[in-house]
N, CA and C atoms of all chains as a GROMACS GRO file, in nm:
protein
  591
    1UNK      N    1  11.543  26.420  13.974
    1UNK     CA    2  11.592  26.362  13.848
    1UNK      C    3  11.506  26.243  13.805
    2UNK      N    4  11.512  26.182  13.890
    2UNK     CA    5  11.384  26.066  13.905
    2UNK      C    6  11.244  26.073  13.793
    3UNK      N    7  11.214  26.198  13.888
    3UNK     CA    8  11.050  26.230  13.793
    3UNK      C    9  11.094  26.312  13.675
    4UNK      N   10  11.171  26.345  13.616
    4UNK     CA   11  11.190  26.370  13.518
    4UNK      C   12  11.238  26.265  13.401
    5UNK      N   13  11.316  26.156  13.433
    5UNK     CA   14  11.309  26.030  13.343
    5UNK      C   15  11.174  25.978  13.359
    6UNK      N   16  11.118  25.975  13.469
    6UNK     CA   17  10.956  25.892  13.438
    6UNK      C   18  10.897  25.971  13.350
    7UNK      N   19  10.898  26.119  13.333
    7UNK     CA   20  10.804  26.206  13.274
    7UNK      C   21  10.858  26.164  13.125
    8UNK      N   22  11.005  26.173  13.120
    8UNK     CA   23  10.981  26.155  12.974
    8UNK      C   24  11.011  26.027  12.900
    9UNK      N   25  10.983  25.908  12.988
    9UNK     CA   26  10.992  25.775  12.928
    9UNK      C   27  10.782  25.781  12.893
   10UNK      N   28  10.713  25.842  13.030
   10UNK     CA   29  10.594  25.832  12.961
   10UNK      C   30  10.591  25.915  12.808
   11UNK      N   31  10.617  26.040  12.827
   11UNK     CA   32  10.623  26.137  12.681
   11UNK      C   33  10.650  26.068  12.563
   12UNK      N   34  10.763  25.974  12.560
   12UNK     CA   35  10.774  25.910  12.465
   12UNK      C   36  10.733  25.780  12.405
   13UNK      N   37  10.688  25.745  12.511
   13UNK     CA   38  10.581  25.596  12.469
   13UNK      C   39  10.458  25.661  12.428
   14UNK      N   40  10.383  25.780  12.480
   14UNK     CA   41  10.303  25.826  12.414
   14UNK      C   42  10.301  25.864  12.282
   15UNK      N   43  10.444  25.953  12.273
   15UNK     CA   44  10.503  26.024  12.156
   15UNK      C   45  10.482  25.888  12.036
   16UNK      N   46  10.540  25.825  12.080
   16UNK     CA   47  10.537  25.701  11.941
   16UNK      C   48  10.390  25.656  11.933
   17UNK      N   49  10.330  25.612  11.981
   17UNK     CA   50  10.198  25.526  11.970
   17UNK      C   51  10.144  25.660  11.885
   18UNK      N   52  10.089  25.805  11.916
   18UNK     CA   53  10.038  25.907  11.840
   18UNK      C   54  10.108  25.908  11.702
   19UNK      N   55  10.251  25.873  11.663
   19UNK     CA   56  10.308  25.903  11.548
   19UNK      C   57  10.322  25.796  11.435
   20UNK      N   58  10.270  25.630  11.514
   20UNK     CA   59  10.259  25.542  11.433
   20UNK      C   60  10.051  25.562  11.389
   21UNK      N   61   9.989  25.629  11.487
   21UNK     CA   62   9.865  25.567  11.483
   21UNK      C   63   9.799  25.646  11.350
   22UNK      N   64   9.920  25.770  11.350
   22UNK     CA   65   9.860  25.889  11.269
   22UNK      C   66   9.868  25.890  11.141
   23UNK      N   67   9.813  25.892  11.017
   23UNK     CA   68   9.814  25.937  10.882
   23UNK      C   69   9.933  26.017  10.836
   24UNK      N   70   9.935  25.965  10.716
   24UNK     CA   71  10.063  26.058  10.646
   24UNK      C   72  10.241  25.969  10.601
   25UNK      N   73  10.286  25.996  10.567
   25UNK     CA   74  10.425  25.955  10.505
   25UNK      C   75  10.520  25.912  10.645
   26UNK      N   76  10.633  25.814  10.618
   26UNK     CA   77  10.679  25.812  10.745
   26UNK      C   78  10.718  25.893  10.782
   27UNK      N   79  10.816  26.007  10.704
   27UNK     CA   80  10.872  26.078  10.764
   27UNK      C   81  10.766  26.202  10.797
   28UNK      N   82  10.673  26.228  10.762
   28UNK     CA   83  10.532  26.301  10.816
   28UNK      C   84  10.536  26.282  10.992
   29UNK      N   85  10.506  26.136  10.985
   29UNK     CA   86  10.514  26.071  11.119
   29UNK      C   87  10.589  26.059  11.188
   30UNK      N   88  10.691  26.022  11.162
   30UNK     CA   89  10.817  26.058  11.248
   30UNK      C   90  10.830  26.207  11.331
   31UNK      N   91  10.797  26.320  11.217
   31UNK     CA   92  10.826  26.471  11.259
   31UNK      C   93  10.723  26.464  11.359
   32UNK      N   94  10.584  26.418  11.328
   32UNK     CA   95  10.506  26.415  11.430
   32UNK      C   96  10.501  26.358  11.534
   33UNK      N   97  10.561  26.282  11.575
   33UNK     CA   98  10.592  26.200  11.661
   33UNK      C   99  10.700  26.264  11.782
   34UNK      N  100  10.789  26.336  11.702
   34UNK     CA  101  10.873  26.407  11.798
   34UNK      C  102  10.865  26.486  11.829
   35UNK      N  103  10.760  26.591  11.728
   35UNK     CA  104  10.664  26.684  11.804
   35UNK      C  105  10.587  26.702  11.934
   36UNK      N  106  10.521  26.585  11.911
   36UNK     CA  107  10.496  26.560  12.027
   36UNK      C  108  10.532  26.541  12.164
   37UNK      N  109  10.624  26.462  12.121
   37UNK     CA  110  10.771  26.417  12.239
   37UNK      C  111  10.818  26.588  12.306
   38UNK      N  112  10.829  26.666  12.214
   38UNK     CA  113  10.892  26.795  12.208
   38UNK      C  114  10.787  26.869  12.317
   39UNK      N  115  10.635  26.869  12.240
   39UNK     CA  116  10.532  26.923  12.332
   39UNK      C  117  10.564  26.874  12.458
   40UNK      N  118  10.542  26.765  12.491
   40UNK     CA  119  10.481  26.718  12.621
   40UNK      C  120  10.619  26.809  12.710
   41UNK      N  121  10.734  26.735  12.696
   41UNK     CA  122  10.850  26.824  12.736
   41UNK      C  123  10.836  26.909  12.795
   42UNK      N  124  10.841  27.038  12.650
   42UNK     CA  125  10.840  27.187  12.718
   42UNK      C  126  10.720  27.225  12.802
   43UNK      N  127  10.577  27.115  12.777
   43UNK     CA  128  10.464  27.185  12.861
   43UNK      C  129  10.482  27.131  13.019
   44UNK      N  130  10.517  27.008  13.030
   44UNK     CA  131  10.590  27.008  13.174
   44UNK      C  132  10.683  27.088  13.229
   45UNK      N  133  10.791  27.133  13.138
   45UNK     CA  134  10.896  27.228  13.221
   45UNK      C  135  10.811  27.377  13.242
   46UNK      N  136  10.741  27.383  13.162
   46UNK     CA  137  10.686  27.532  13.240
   46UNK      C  138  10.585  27.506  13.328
   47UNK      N  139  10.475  27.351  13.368
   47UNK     CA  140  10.409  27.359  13.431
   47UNK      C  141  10.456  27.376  13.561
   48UNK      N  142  10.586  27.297  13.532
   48UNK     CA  143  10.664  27.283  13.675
   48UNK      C  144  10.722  27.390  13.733
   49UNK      N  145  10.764  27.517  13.625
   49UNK     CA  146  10.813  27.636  13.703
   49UNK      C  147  10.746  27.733  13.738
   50UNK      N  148  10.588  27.711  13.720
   50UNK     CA  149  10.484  27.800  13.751
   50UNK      C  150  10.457  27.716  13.855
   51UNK      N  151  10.423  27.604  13.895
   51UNK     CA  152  10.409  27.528  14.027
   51UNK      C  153  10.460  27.560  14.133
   52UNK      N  154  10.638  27.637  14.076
   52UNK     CA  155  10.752  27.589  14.150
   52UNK      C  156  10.751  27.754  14.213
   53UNK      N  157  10.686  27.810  14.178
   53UNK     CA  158  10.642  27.979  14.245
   53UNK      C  159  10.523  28.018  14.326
   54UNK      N  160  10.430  27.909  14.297
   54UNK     CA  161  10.322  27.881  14.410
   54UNK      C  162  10.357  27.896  14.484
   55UNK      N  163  10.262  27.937  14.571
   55UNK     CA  164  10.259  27.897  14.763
   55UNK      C  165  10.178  27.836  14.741
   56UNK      N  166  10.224  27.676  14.737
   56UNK     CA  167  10.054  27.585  14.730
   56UNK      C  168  10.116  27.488  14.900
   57UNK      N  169  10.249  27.567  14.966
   57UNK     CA  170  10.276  27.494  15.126
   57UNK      C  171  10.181  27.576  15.239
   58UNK      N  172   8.667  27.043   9.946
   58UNK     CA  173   8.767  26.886   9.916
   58UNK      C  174   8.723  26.780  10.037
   59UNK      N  175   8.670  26.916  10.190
   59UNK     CA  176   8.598  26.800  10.292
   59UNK      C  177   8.522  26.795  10.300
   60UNK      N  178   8.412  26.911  10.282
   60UNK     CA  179   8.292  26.856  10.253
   60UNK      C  180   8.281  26.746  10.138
   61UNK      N  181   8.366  26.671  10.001
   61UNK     CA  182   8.343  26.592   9.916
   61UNK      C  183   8.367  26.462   9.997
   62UNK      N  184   8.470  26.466  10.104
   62UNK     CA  185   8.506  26.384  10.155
   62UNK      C  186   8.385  26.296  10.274
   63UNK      N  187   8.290  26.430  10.308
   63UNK     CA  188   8.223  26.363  10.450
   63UNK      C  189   8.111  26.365  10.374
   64UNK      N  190   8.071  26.371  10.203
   64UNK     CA  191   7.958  26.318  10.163
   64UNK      C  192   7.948  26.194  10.057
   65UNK      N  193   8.112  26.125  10.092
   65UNK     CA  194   8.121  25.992  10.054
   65UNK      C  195   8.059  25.846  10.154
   66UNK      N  196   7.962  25.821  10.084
   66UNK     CA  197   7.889  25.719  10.180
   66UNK      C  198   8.072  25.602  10.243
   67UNK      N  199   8.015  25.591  10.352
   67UNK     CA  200   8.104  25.513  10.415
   67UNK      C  201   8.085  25.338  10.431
   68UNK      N  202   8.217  25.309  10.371
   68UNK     CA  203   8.188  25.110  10.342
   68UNK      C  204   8.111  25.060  10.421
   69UNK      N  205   8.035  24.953  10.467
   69UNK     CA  206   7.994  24.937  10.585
   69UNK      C  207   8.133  24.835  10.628
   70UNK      N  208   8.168  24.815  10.742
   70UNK     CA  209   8.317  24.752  10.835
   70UNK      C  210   8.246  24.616  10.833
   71UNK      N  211   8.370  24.501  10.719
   71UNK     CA  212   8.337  24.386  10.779
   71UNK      C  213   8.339  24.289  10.900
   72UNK      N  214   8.264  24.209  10.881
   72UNK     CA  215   8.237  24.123  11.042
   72UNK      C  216   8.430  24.095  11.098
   73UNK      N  217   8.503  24.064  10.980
   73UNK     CA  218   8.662  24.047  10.975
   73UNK      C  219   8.715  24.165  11.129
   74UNK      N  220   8.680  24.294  11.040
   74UNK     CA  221   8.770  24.464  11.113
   74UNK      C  222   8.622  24.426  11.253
   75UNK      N  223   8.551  24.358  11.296
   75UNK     CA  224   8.536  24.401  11.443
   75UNK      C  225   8.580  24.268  11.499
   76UNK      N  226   8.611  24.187  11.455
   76UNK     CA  227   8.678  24.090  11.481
   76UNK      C  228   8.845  24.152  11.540
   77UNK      N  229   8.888  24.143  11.423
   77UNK     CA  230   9.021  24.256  11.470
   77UNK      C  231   9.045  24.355  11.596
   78UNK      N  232   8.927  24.438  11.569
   78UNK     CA  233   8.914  24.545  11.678
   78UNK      C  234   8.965  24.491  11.832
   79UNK      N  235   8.862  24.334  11.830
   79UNK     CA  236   8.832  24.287  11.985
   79UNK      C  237   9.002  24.211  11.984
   80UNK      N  238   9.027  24.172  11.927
   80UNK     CA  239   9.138  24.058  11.918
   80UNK      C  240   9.254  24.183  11.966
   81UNK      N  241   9.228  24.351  11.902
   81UNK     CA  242   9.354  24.444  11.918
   81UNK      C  243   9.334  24.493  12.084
   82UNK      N  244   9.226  24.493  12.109
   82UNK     CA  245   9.169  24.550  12.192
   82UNK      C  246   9.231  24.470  12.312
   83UNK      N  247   9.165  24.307  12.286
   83UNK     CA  248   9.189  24.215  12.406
   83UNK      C  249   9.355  24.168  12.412
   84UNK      N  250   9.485  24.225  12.299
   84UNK     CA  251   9.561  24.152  12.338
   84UNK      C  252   9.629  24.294  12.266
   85UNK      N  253   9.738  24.399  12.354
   85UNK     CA  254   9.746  24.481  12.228
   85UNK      C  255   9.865  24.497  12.160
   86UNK      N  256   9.819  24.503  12.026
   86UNK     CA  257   9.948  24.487  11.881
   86UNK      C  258   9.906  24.397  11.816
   87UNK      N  259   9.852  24.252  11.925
   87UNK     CA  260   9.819  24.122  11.833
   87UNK      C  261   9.720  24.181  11.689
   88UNK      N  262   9.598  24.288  11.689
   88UNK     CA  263   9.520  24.310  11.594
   88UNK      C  264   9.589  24.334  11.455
   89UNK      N  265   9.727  24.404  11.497
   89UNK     CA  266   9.813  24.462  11.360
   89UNK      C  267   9.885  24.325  11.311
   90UNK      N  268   9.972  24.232  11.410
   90UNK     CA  269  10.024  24.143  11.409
   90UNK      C  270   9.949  24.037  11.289
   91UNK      N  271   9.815  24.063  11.333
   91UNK     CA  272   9.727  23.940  11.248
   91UNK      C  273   9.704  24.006  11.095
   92UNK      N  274   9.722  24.132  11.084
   92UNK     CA  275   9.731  24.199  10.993
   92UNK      C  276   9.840  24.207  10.910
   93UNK      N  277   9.960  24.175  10.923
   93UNK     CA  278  10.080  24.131  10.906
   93UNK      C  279  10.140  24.282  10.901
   94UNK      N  280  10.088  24.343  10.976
   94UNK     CA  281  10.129  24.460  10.972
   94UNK      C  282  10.282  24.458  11.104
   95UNK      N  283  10.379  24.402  11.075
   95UNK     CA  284  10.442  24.374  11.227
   95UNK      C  285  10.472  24.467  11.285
   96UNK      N  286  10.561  24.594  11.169
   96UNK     CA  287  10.642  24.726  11.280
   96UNK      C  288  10.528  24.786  11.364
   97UNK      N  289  10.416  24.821  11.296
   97UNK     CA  290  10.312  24.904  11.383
   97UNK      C  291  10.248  24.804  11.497
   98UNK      N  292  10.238  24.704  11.505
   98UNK     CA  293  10.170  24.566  11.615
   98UNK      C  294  10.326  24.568  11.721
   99UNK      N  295  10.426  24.529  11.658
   99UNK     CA  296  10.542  24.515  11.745
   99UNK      C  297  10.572  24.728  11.833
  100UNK      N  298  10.576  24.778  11.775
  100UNK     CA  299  10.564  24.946  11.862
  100UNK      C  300  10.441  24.985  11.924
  101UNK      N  301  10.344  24.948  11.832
  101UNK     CA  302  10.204  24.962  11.942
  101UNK      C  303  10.201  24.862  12.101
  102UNK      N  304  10.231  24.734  12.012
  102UNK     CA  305  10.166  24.667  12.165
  102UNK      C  306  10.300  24.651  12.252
  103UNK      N  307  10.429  24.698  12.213
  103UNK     CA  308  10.512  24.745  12.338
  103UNK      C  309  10.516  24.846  12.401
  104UNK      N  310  10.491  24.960  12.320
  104UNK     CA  311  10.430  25.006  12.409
  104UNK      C  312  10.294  25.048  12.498
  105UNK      N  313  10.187  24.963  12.468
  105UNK     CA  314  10.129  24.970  12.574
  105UNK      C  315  10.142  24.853  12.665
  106UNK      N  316  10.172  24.771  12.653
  106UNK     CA  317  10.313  24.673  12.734
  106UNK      C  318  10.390  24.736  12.813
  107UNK      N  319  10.440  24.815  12.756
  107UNK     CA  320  10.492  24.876  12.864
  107UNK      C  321  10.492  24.949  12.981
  108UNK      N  322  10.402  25.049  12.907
  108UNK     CA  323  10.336  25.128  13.015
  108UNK      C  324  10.281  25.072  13.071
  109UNK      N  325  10.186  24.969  13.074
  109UNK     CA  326  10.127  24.851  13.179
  109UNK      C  327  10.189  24.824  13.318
  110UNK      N  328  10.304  24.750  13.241
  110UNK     CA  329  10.369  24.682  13.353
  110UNK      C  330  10.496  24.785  13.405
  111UNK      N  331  10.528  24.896  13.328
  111UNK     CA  332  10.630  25.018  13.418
  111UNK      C  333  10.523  25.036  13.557
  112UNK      N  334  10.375  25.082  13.454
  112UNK     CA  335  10.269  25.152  13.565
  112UNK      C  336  10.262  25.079  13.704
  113UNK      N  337  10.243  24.936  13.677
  113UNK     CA  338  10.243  24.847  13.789
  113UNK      C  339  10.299  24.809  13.893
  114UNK      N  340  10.490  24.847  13.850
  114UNK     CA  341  10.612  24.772  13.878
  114UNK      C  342  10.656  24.922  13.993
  115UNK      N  343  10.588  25.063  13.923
  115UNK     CA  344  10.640  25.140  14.077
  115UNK      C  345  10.546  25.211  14.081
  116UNK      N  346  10.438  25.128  14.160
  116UNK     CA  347  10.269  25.101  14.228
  116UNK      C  348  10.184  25.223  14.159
  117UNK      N  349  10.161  25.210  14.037
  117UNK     CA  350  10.009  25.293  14.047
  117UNK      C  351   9.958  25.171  14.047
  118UNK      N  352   9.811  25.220  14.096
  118UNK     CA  353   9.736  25.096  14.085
  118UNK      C  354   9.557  25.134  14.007
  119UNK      N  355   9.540  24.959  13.981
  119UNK     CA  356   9.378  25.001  13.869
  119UNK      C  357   9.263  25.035  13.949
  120UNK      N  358   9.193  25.066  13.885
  120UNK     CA  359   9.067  25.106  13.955
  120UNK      C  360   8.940  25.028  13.905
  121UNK      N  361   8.874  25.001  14.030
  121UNK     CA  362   8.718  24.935  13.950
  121UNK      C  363   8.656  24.961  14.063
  122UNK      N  364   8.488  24.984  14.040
  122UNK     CA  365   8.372  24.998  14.114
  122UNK      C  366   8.397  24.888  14.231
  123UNK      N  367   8.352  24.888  14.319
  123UNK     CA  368   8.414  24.760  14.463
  123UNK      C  369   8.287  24.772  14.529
  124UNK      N  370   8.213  24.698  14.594
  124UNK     CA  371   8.124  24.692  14.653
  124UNK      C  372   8.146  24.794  14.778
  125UNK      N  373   8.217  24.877  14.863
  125UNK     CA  374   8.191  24.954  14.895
  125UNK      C  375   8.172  25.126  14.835
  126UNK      N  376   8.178  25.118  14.699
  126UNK     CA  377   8.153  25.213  14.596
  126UNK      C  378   8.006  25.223  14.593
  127UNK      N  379   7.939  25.335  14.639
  127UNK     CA  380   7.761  25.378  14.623
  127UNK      C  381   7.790  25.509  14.546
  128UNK      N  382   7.656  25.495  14.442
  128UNK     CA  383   7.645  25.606  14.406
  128UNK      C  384   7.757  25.707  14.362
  129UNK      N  385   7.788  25.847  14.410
  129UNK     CA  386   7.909  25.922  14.318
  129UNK      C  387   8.035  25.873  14.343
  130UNK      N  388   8.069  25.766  14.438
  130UNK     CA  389   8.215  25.718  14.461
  130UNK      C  390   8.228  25.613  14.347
  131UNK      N  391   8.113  25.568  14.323
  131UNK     CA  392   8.103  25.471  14.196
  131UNK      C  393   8.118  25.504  14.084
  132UNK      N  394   8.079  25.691  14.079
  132UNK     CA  395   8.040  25.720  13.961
  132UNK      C  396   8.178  25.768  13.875
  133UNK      N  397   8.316  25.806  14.038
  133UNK     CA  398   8.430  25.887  14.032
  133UNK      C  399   8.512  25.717  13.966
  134UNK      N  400   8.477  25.612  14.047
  134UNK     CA  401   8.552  25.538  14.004
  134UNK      C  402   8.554  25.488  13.803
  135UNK      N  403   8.418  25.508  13.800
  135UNK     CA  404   8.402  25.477  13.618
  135UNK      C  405   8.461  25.518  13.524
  136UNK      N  406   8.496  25.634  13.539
  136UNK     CA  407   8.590  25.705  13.440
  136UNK      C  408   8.719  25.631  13.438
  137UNK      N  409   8.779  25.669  13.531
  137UNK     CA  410   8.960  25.551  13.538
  137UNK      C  411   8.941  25.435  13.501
  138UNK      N  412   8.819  25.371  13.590
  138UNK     CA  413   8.810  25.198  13.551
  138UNK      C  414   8.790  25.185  13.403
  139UNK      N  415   8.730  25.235  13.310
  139UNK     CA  416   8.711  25.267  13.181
  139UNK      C  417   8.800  25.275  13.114
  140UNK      N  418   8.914  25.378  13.144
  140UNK     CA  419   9.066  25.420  13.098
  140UNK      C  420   9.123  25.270  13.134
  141UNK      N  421   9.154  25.189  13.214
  141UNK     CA  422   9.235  25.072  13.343
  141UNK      C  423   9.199  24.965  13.155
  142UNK      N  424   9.053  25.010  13.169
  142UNK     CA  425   8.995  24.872  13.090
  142UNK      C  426   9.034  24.846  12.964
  143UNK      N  427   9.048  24.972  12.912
  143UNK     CA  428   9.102  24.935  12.806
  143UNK      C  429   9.238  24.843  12.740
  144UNK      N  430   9.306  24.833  12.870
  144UNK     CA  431   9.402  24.747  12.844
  144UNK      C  432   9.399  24.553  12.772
  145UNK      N  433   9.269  24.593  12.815
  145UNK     CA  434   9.232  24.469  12.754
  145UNK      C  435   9.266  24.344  12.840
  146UNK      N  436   9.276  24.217  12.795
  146UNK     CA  437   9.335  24.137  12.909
  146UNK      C  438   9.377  24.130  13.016
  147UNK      N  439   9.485  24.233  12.999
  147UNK     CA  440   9.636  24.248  13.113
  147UNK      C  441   9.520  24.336  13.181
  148UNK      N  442   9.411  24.384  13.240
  148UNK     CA  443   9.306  24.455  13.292
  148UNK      C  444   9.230  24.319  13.368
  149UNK      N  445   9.210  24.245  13.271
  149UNK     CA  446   9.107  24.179  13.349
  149UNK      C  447   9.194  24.050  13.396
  150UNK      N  448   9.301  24.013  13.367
  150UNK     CA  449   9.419  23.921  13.441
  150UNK      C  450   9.439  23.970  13.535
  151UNK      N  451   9.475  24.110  13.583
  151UNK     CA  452   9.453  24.188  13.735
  151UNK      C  453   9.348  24.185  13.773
  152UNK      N  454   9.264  24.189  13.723
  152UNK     CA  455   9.102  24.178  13.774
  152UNK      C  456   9.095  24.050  13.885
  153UNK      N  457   9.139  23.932  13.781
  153UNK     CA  458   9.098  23.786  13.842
  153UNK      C  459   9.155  23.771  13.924
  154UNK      N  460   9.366  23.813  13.902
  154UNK     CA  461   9.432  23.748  14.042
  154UNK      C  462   9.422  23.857  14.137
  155UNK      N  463   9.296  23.948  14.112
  155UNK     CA  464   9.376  24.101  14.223
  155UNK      C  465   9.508  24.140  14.229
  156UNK      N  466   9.574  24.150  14.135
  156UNK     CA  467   9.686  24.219  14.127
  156UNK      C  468   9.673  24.347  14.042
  157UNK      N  469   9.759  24.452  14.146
  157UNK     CA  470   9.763  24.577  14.101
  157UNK      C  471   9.633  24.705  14.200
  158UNK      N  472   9.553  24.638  14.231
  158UNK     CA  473   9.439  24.693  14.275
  158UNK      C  474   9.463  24.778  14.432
  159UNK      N  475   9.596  24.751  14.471
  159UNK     CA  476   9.619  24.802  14.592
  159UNK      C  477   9.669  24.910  14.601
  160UNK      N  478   9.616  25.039  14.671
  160UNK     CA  479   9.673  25.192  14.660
  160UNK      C  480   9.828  25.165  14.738
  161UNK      N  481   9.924  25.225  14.625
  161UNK     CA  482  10.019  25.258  14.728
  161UNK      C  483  10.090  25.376  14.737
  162UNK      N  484  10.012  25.484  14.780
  162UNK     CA  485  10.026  25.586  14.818
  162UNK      C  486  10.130  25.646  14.890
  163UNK      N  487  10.218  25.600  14.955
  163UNK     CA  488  10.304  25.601  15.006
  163UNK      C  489  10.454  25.586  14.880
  164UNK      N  490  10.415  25.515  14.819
  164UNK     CA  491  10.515  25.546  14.685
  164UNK      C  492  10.577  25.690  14.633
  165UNK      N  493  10.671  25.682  14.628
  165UNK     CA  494  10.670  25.825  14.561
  165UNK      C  495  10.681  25.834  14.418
  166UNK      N  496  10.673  25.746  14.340
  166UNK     CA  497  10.630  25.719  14.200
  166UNK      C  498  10.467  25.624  14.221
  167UNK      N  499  10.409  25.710  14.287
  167UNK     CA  500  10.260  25.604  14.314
  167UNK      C  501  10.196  25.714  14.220
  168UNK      N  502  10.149  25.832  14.173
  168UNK     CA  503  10.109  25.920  14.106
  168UNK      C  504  10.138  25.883  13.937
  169UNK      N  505  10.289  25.850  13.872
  169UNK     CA  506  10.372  25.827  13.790
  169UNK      C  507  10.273  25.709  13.734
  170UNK      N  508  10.272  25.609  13.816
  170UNK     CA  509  10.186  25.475  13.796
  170UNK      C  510  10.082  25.469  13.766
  171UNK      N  511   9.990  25.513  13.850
  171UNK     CA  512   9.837  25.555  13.770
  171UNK      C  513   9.848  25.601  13.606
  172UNK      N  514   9.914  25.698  13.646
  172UNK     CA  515   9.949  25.793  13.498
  172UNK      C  516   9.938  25.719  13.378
  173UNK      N  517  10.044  25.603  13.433
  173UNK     CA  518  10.092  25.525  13.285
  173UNK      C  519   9.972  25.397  13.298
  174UNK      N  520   9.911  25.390  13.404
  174UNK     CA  521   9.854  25.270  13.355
  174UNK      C  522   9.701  25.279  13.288
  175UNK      N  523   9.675  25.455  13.352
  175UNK     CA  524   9.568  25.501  13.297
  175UNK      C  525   9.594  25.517  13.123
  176UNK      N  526   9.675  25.571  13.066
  176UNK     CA  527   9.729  25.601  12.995
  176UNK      C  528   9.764  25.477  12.855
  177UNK      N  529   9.813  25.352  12.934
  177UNK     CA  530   9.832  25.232  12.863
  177UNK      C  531   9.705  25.194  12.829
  178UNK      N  532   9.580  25.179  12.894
  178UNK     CA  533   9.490  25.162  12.863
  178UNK      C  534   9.415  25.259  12.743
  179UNK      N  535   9.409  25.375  12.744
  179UNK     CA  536   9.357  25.492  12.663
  179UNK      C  537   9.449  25.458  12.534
  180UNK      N  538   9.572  25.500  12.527
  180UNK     CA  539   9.655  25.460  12.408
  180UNK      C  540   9.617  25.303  12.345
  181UNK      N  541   9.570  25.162  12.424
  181UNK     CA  542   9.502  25.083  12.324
  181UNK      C  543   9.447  25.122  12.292
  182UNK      N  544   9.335  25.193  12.316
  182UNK     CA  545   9.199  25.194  12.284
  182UNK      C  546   9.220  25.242  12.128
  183UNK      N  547   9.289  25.392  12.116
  183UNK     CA  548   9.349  25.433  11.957
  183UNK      C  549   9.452  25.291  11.924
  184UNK      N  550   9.505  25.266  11.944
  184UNK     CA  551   9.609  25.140  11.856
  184UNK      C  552   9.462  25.048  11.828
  185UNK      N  553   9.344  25.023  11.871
  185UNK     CA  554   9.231  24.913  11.872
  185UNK      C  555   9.207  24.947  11.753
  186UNK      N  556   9.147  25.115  11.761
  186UNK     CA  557   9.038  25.177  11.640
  186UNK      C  558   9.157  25.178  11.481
  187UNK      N  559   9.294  25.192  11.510
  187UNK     CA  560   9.381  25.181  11.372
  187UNK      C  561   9.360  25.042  11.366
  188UNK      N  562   9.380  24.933  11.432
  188UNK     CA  563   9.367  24.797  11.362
  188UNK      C  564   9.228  24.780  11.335
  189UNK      N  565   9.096  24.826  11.341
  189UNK     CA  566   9.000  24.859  11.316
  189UNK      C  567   8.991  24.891  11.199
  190UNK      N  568   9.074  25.009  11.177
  190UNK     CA  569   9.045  25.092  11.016
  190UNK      C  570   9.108  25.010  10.920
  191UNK      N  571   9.276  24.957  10.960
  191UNK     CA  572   9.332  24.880  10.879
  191UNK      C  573   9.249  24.737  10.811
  192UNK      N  574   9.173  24.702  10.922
  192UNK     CA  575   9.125  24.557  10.942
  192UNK      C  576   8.948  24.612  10.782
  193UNK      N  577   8.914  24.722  10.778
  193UNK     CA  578   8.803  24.762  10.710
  193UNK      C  579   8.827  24.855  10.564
  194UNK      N  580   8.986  24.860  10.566
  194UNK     CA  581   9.008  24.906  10.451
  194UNK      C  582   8.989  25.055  10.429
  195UNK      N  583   8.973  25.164  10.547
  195UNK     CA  584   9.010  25.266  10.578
  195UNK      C  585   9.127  25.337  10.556
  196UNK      N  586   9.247  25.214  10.587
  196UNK     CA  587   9.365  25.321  10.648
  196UNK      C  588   9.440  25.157  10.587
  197UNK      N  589   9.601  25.254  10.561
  197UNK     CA  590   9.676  25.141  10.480
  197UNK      C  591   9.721  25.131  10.605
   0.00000   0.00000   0.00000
């Protein structure tokens, strides 16, 4: 549970800094911003369940 | 419409926007701050504030070339130390008191830490180049 609040307190400090830094209307930025937030998310939960089928023991 | 765009000669950036740059660079948010730009200076430089000192507080730690660094161990360390550096100050304030510089591997948020502190650094670097553009009349 742990690394999953770290994962997405980083996601979202990233998420914002990309959505203020970026061009466009606020609410442009905003959507983009949580897009992002959204990306990082789902690309960790599947990195983690393809990890999680390895034999990498 | 982009090719019209990338055959508009470009302003040259006053001495002001690299002024800015170093000031966003060396302290970060202060560049927007001086800009009176506050919401974007107050969200930029907390969060890379943050990530700084989260990164720090459950042990990743920075990286720099060390005198037992030769050659490709030097060369592995440049890249991160590069990313570390960008933090600007809060980089080289660990620098001076040696704080942060100690692996603690044994952490189990020691991976987490690097992450963010690599990371806090890289994210100034873009919050630098917007108070940059703002500071040159690029970008509102």
């Amino acid at each position: 549970m742990r690394h999953l609040l770290w994962m997405a307190l980083f996601a979202s400090l990233t998420a914002l800094v990309f959505g203020v830094v970026t061009k466009g209307s606020d609410r442009q930025r905003l959507i983009y911003g949580l897009k992002v937030f959204a990306e990082f998310l789902v690309v960790a939960f599947i990195l983690g369940w393809i990890l999680y089928f390895l034999p990498l023991r | 419409m982009v090719a019209k765009e990338i055959n508009q000669p470009v302003a040259k950036a006053p001495g002001r926007a690299w002024l800015i740059g170093l000031v966003a660079w060396a302290v970060p948010g202060l560049g927007h701050l001086l800009q009176k730009k506050w919401g974007r200076g107050l969200i930029l430089g907390g969060a890379v504030w943050t990530m700084f000192l989260v990164g720090v507080s459950i042990g990743g730690h920075l990286f720099r070339i060390g005198p037992n660094d030769q050659g490709f161990a030097a060369l592995l360390q440049l890249l991160p130390m590069s990313a570390n550096f960008g933090a600007g100050l809060l980089y080289l304030g660990c620098w001076l008191t040696n704080t942060g510089f100690a692996e603690q591997a044994q952490r189990v948020t020691y991976e987490y830490g690097n992450t963010f502190l690599l990371c806090a650094g890289l994210l100034n670097y873009l919050a630098m180049l917007d108070a940059f553009d703002i500071a040159a009349g690029r970008k509102q």
